[in-house]
C-alpha positions as a Markdown table, in Angstrom:
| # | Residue | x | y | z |
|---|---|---|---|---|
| 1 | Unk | 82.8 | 77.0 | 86.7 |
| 2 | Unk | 84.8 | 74.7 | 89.0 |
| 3 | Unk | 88.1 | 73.0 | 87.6 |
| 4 | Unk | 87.5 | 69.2 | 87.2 |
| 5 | Unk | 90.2 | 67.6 | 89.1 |
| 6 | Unk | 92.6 | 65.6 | 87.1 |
| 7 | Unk | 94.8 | 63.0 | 88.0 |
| 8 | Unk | 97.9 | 62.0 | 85.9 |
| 9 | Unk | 96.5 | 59.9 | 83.9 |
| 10 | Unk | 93.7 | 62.2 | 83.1 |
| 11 | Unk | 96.6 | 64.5 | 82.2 |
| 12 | Unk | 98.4 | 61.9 | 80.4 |
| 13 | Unk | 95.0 | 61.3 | 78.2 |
| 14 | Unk | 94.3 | 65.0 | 77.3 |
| 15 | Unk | 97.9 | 65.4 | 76.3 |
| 16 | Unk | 97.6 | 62.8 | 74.3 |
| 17 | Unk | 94.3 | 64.2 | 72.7 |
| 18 | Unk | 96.0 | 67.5 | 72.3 |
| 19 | Unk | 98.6 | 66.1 | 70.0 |
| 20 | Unk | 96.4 | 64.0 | 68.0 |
| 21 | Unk | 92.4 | 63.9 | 68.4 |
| 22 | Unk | 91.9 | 61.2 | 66.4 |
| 23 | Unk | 94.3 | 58.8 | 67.7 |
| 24 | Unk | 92.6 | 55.3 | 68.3 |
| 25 | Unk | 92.0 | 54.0 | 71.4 |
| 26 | Unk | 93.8 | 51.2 | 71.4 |
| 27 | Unk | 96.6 | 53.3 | 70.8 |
| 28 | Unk | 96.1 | 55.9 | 73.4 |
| 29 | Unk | 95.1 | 53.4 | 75.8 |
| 30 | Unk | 98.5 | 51.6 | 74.9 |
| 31 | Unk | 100.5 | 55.1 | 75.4 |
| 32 | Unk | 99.1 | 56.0 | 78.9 |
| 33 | Unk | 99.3 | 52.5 | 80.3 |
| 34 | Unk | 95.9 | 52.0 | 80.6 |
| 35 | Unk | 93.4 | 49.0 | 79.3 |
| 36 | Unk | 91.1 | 50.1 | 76.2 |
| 37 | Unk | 88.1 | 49.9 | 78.1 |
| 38 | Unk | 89.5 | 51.7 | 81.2 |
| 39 | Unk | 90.7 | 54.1 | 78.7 |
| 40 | Unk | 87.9 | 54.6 | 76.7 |
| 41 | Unk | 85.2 | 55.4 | 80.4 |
| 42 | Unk | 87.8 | 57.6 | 81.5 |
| 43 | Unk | 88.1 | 59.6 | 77.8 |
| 44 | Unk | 84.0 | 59.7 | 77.9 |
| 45 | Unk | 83.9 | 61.0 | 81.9 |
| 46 | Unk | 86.0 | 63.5 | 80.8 |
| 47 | Unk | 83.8 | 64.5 | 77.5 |
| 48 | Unk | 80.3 | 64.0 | 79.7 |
| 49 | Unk | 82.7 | 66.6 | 82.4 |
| 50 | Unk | 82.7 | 69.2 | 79.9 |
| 51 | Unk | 87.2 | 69.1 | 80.0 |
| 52 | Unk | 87.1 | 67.9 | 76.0 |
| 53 | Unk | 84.4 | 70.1 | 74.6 |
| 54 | Unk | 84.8 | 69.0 | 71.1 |
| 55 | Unk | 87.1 | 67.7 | 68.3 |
| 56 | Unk | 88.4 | 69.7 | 65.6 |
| 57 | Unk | 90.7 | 69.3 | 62.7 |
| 58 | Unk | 93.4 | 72.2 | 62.6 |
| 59 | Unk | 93.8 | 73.6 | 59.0 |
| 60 | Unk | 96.6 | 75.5 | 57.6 |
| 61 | Unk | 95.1 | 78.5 | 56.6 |
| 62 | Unk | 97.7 | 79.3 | 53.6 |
| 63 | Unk | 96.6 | 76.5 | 52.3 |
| 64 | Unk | 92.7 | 77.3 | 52.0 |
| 65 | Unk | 92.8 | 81.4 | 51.4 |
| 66 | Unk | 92.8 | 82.9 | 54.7 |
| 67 | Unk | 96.7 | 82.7 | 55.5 |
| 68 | Unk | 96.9 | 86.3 | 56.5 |
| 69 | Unk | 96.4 | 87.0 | 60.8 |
| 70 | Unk | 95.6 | 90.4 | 62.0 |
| 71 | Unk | 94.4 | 91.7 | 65.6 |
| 72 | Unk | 92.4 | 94.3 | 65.8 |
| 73 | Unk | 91.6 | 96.5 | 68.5 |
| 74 | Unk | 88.5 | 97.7 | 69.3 |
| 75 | Unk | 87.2 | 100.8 | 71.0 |
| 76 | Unk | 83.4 | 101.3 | 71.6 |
| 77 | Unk | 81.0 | 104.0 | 71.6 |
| 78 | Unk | 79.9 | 102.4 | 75.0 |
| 79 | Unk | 80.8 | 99.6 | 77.6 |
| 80 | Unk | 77.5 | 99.0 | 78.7 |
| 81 | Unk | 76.0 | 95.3 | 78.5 |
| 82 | Unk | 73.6 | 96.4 | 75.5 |
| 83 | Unk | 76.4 | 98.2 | 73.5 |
| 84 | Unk | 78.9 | 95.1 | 74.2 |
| 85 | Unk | 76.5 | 92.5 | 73.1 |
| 86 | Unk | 75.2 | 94.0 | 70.1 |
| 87 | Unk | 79.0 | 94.2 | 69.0 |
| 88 | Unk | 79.8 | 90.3 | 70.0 |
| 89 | Unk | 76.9 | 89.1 | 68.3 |
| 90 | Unk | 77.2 | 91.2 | 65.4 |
| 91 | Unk | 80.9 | 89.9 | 65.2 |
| 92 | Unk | 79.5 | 86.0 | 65.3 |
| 93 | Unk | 78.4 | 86.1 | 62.5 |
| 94 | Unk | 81.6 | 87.7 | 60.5 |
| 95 | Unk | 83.7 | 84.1 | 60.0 |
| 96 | Unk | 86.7 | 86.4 | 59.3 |
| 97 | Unk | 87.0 | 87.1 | 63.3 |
| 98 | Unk | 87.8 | 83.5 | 64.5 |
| 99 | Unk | 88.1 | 84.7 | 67.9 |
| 100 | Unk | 86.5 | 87.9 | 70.2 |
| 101 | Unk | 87.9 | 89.0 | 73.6 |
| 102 | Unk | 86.0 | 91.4 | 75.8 |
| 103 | Unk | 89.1 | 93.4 | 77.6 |
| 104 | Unk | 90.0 | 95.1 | 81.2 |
| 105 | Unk | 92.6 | 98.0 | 80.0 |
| 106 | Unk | 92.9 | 100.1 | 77.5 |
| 107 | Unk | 90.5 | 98.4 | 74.2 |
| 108 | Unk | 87.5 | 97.4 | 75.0 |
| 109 | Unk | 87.6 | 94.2 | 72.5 |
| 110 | Unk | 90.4 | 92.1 | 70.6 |
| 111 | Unk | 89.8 | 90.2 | 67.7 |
| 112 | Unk | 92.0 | 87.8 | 66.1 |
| 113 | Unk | 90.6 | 87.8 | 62.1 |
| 114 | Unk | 92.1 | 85.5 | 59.3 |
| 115 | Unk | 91.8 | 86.9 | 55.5 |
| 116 | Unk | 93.0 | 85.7 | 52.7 |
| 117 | Unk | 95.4 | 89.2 | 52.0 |
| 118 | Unk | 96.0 | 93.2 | 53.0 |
| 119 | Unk | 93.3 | 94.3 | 50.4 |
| 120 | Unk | 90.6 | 91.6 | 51.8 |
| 121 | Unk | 91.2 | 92.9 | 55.2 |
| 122 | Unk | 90.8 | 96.5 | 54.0 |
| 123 | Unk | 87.4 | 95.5 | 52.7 |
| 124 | Unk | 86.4 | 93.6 | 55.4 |
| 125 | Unk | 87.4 | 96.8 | 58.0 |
| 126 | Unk | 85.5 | 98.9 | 55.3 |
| 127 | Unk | 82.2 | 97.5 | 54.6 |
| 128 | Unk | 81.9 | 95.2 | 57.9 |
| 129 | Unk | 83.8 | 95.7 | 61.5 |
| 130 | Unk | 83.4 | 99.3 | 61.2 |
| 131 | Unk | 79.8 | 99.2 | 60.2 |
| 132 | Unk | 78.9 | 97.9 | 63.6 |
| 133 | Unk | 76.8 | 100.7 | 65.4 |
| 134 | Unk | 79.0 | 100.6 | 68.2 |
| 135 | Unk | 82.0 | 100.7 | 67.0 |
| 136 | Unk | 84.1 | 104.0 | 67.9 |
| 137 | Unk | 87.1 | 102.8 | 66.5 |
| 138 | Unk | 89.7 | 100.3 | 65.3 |
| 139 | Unk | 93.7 | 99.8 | 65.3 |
| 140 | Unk | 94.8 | 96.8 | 63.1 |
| 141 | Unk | 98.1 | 94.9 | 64.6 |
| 142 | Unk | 100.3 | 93.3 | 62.0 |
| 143 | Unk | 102.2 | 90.3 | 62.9 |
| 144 | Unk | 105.4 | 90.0 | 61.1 |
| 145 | Unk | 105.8 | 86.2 | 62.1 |
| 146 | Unk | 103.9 | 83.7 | 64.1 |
| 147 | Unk | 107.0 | 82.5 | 66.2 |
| 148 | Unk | 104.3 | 80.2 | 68.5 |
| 149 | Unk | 101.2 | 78.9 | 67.6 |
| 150 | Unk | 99.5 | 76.2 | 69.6 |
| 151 | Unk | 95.9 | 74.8 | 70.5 |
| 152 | Unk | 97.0 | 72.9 | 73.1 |
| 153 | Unk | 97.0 | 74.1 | 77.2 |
| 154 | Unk | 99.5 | 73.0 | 79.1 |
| 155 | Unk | 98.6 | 70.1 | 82.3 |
């Protein structure tokens, strides 16, 4: 897919959006130096553009059980398409893998999972991720300490 071309205030909008999606637009129209309603066609051409695929609301995860962050790598049995998307789908439905990469080098997947501890995550590896029939094998990266974290892309 072709990048949408932006223009700085288009830029100025989405950074805006990035730092708070539920700013008013009033407000955000106020902050980029736009008027409401020119502010509000150009937030919905870029919605309708596919640029702002959705609002979320970012949780803490310490706060709701799954504060713990582990990446797993993945080696398969396989890298063919059938053996790849049997393991992606299978993984889609696991809400403890929050995100899936399909990798060029040495794994052939990396997951990012969120659990609520070490033993969770043990049981989880156990009785789930390694029950995937295509699974040859797993390493489990510990993070000491998240020292960035962002949702934001920079413009």
């Amino acid at each position: 897919m072709d990048a949408v071309k932006l223009d700085k205030l288009d830029r100025r909008i989405l950074q805006a959006l990035q730092r708070d999606g539920r700013i008013q637009n009033a407000t955000l129209a106020q902050q980029v130096g736009l008027s409401p309603s020119s502010c509000l066609r150009r937030v919905r051409q870029l919605e309708e553009a596919g640029v702002i695929s959705r609002y979320v609301a970012v949780l803490d995860g310490s706060k709701v059980g799954a504060g713990l962050t582990l990446f797993a790598r993945v080696w398969l049995k396989a890298q063919d398409a059938d053996t790849t998307n049997h393991f992606i789908q299978a993984v889609r439905d696991m809400p403890q893998v929050v995100e899936c990469h399909v990798m060029a080098g040495e794994c052939d997947m990396l997951l990012r999972i969120v659990t609520t501890d070490l033993a969770s995550y043990r049981q989880f590896h156990a009785h789930e991720l390694t029950r995937i029939a295509s699974v040859q094998s797993v390493k489990t990266e510990v993070p000491m300490e998240t020292a960035k974290l962002t949702h934001a892309l920079p413009l």
